[in-house]
C-alpha positions in Angstrom: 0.0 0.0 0.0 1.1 3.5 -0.8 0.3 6.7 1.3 0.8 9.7 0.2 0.7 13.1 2.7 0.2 17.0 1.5 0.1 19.6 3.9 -0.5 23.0 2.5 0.4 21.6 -0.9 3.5 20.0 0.8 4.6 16.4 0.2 5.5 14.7 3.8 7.5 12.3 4.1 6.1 9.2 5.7 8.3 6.3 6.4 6.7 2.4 5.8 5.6 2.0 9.0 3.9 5.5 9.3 2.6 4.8 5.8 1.0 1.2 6.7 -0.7 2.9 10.0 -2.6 5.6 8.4 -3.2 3.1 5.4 -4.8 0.6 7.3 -6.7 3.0 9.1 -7.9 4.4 6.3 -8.8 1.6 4.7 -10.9 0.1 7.9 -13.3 3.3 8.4 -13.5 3.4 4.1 -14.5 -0.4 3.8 -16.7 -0.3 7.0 -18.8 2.7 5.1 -21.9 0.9 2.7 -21.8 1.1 -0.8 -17.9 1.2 -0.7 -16.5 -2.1 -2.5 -13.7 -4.1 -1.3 -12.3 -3.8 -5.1 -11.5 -0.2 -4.6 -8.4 1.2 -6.5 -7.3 4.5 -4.7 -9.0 6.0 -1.7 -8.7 10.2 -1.5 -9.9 12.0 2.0 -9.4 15.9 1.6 -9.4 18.2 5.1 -9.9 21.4 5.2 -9.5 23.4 8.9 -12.8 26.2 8.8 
């Protein structure tokens, strides 16, 4: 799995254990969401501070 991280338009650099936590996390609360299907290809989660 790959994780990428932007912060202000920034790249940050995530090692492959930091990468495989917020991956799997990801993944969990995405796949535990109906009408998401376990054949998904690339999951995107914008946030925005208001």
């Amino acid at each position: 799995m790959k994780v990428k991280l932007t912060v202000n338009g920034n790249v940050v650099p995530l090692n492959i254990f930091t990468q495989e936590i917020i991956g799997s996390v990801t993944v969990a609360m995405a796949e535990s969401l109906r009408g998401i299907e376990r054949e998904w290809q690339q999951i995107s989660i914008e946030v925005e501070r208001v």
